[in-house]
N, C-alpha and C positions, 0 to 999 in steps of 0.2 A: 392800237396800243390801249388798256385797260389803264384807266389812272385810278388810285387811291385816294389821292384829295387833290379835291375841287379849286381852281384858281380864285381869290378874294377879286369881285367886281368894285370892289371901291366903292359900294354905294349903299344904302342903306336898304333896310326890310322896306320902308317904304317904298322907297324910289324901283325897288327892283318889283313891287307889285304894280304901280301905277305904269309902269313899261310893258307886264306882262298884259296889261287890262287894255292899254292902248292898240298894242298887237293884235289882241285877240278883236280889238273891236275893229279896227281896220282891215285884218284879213276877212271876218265874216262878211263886211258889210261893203268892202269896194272890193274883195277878187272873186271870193268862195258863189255867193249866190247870186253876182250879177255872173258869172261863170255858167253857174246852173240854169238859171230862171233865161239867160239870152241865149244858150248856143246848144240846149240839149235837147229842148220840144220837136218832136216830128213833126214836122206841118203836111206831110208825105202819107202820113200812113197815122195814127193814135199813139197817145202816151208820149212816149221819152224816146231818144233813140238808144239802141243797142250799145254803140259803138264809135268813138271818137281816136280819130290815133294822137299821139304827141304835138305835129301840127294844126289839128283841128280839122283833121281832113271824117268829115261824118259819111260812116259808112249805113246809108237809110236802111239797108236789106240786112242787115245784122239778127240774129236770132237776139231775145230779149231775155234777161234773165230774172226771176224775184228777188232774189238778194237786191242787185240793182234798184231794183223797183221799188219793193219794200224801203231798203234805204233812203230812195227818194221821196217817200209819202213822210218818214219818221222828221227827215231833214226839214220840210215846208213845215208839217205840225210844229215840229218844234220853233223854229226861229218865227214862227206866225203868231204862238201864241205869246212871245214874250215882247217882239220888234212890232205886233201889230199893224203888219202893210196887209193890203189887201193882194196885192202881185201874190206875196210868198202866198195865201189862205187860196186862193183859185188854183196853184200850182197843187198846192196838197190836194184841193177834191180831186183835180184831173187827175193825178199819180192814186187815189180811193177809188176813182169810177175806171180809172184802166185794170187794176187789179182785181176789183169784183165783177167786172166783165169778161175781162178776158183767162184772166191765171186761175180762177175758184172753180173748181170741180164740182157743177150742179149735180151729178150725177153719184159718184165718192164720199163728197166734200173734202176742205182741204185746198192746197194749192200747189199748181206745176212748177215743176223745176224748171221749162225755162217753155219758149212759145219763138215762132217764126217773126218775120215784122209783118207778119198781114194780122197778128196775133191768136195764130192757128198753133195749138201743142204738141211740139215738136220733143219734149222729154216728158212726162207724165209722172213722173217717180215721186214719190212724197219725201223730199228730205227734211228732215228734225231740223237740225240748224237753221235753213230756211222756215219752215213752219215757224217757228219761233221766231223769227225778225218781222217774221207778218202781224203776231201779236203783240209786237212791239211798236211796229209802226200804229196798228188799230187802236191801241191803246191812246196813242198820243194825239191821234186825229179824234178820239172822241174828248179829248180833253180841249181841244181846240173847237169843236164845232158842235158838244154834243151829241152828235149822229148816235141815235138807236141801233140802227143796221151794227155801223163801228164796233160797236160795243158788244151786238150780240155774237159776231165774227169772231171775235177775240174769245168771247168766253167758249163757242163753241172749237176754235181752236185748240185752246188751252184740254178741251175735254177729250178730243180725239186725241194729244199726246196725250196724254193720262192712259187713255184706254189701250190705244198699239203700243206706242213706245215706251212705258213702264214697266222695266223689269220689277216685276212681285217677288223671284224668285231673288236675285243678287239685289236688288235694288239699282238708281239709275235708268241710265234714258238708253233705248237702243236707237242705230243711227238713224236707217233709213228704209225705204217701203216702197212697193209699187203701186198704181192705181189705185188697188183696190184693199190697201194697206196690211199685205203678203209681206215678207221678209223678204229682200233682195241680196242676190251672191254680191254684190258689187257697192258695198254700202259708200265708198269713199266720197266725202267732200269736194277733194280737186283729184288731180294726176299725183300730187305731193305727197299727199295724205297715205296712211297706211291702212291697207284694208282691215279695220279689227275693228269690234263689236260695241265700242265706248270709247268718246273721247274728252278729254278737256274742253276743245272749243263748244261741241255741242252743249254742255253741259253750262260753259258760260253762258253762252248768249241764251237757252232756256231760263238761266237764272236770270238772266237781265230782262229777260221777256216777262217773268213771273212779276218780279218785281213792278214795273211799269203797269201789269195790269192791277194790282194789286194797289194803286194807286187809284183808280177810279173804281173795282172792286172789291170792298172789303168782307171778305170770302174766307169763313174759318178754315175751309179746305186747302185752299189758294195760300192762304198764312203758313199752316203747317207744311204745303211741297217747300215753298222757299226753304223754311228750317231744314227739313229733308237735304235740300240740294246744297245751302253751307255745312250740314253733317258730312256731305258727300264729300266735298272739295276739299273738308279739314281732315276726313278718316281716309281717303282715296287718292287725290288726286294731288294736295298740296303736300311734298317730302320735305316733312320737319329737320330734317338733318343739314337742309341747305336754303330751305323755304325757295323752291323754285318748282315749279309745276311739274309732275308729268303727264306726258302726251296719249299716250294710246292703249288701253288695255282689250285684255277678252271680256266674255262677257260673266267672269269671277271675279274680276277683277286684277290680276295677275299683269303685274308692268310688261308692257311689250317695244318699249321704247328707252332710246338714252338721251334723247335730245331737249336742250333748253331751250324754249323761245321767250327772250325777253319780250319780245312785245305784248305776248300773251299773259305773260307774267304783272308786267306793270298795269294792262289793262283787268287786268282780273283783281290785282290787290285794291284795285276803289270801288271796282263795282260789285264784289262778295260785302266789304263797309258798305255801300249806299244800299244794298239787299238789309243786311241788318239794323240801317238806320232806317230803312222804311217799313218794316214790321213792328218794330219802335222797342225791342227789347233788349233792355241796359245790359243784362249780362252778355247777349249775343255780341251786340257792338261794342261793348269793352275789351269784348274775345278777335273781335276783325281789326279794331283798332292796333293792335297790336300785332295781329298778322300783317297789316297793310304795311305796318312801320319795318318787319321784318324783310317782309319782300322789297320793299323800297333798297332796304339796305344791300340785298341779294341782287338787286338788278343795279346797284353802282358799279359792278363787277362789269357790265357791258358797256358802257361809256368811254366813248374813245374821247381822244383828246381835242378831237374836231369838233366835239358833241353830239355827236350821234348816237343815238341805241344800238348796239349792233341788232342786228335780227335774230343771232341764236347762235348757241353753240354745246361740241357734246360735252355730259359732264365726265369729272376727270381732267378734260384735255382744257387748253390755256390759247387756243388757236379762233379769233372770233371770226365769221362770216365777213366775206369781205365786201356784201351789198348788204344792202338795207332798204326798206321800203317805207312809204313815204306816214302810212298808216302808224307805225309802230313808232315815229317819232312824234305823232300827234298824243299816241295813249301814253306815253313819256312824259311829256310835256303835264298831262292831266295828272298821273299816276304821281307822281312826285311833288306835282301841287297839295294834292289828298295831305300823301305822308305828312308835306310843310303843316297841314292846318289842324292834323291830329298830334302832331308832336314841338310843333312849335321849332323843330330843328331847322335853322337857314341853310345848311350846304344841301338841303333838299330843295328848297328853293331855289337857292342859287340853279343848282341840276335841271331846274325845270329850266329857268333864263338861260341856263348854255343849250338847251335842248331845241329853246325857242328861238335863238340866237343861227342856229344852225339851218332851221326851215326856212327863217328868212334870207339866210345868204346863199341857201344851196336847194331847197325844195319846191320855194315861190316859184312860179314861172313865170318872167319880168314879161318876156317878147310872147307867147300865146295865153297867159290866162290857168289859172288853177294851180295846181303841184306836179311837179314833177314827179315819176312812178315808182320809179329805183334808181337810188344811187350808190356811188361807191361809199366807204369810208369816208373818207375827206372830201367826198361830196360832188364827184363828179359824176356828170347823170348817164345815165345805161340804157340808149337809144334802144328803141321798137319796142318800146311799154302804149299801151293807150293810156289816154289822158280817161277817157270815159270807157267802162266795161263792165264785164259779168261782174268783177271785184272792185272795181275803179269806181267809187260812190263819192258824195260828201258827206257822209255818214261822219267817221272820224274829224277831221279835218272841223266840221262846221259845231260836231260837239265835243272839239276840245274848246273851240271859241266861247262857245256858250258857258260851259262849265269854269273858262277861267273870269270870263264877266260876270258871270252869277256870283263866284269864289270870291273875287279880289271884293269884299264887304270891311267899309270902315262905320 
């Protein structure tokens, strides 16, 4: 059920940040990465393992993914350099020295879609979304340890999407490439995804990727893609008519899609603002600011009364998905924190406390450890998901925590 307004928790702006800051510190710090850092190193074979199911059952022989991996280098950088343990900073180099050993294409450059567990390349494909979480993770790990290599990875990264995947002609990123960075028939992301020539997601997480390096790089070139890329998202991608994302075009541009995904939605309207607040220009981020606040308001539309995000739904129709995934209520959670601290409005807040209220009672997983994968609505969980996979990271999860502990600032 979609509710229109929010139930009154009875408690103050204060009180309902000092609960969210609590949350977020106790999930990162007793489930999230003693999670990661005790149950996911192979001690069998290098790196991380592939593949964990719901009960912890670790399958060693698992093909390994970058997304994964990548996620996992981004995750230690991060919470290393802010918690300062030495566990999380070693985890990061091992997840840096597995991915520059075994994923990087000495030969191409670039890096595999995915590798065997002996860390033998077992898809070789170049895909864009993946490339870009690599410079996302490199970025943070040289923010964490300095690493030159790091650094230079990322910028050479960053240069090879520019060169293949830049359309000159339409503008935009195209998806994806083989080996030797040819154009492949089969560009798709997942099984899910629709085969077409430009998507939303890609184009996010490039954005997020630009942006992070862009933090350690201050690159007049690197400045102007980001602007390019919030051009893209404000003339392309985001439809002003409902401020809700679309999904998948050709390579004109030309919608090829009807579907909303809230998760995308709410994760996109903070991190297009923290794109423009890390370029640092007032008119850009007075312009995101007010998109973020938009979309906020476009994605109370998915909120069940359980508190959940739904996952998506088509537009026109009033019918929400009747699973959700565990990811999309983490960037909820963040997504409607944003709104709160650009607008000053509490029922977005509050939205975020029912959202975080809902991880806790139905996501946590009390008897094995992490979050559960998919649940229903109301929160009942949807066996044969792994707990750890190709998509199963602590990516979201560990920086919603971060972001709401950074946020919650008196």
């Amino acid at each position: 059920m979609i509710i229109s307004e929010l139930q009154n928790y009875q408690m103050t702006e204060t009180e309902i940040l000092d609960k969210l800051y609590e949350f977020a510190q106790k999930e990162l710090l007793n489930n999230i990465l003693p999670y990661w850092s005790l149950k996911t190193i192979d001690t069998y074979n290098e790196g991380f393992i592939g593949k964990i199911d719901e009960k912890n059952h670790s399958d060693f022989n698992a093909d390994k993914g970058l997304i994964l991996n990548a996620r996992i280098l981004w995750t230690f950088s991060s919470v290393s350099g802010k918690i300062n343990d030495l566990l999380y900073k070693n985890l990061a180099s091992r997840a840096f020295d597995y991915i520059l050993r075994f994923f990087y294409d000495k030969e191409h450059m670039g890096f595999y879609w995915k590798l065997n567990y002996k860390g033998n390349p077992v898809e070789t494909k170049k895909q864009i979304y993946a490339q870009a979480f690599v410079i996302y993770a490199l970025s943070e790990y040289y923010m964490l340890t300095g690493s030159s290599e790091s650094l230079l990875k990322a910028i050479e990264t960053y240069s090879l999407i520019e060169k293949y995947s830049h359309d000159d002609i339409f503008n935009g990123y195209l998806e994806a490439f083989d080996r030797e960075w040819r154009l492949i028939d089969d560009i798709r992301l997942s099984t899910k995804d629709m085969n077409e020539k430009k998507t939303m997601n890609t184009h996010l997480h490039i954005l997020e990727a630009y942006t992070n390096l862009y933090r350690i790089y201050k690159n007049d070139e690197l400045k102007n893609k980001i602007i390019g890329l919030l051009d893209i998202f404000y003339d392309h991608i985001l439809d002003k008519s409902d401020y809700h994302y679309n999904l998948f075009f050709d390579e004109e541009w030309n919608l090829k899609s009807n579907l909303i995904s809230f998760g995308h939605d709410i994760e996109g309207s903070w991190l297009m603002l923290e794109a423009a607040e890390t370029i640092g220009d007032q008119n850009i981020i007075d312009k995101f600011k007010n998109v973020a606040i938009k979309m906020a308001e476009a994605c109370l539309e998915g909120i069940y009364l359980s508190g959940a995000l739904s996952q998506d739904v088509e537009r026109g129709k009033n019918i929400l998905s009747r699973e959700t995934e565990w990811w999309v209520q983490a960037e909820a959670v963040v997504g409607f924190f944003f709104a709160y601290k650009v607008s000053g409005r509490i029922d977005f807040l509050e939205t975020a406390y029912k959202v975080a209220q809902f991880i806790q009672d139905y996501i946590v997983d009390r008897e094995y450890g992490e979050w559960v994968n998919l649940v229903s609505s109301n929160g009942e969980a949807i066996p044969g998901n792994d707990k750890v996979g190709f998509w199963k990271c602590p990516y979201h999860n560990a920086r919603m925590c971060i972001e709401l502990m950074k946020g919650v600032n008196y």
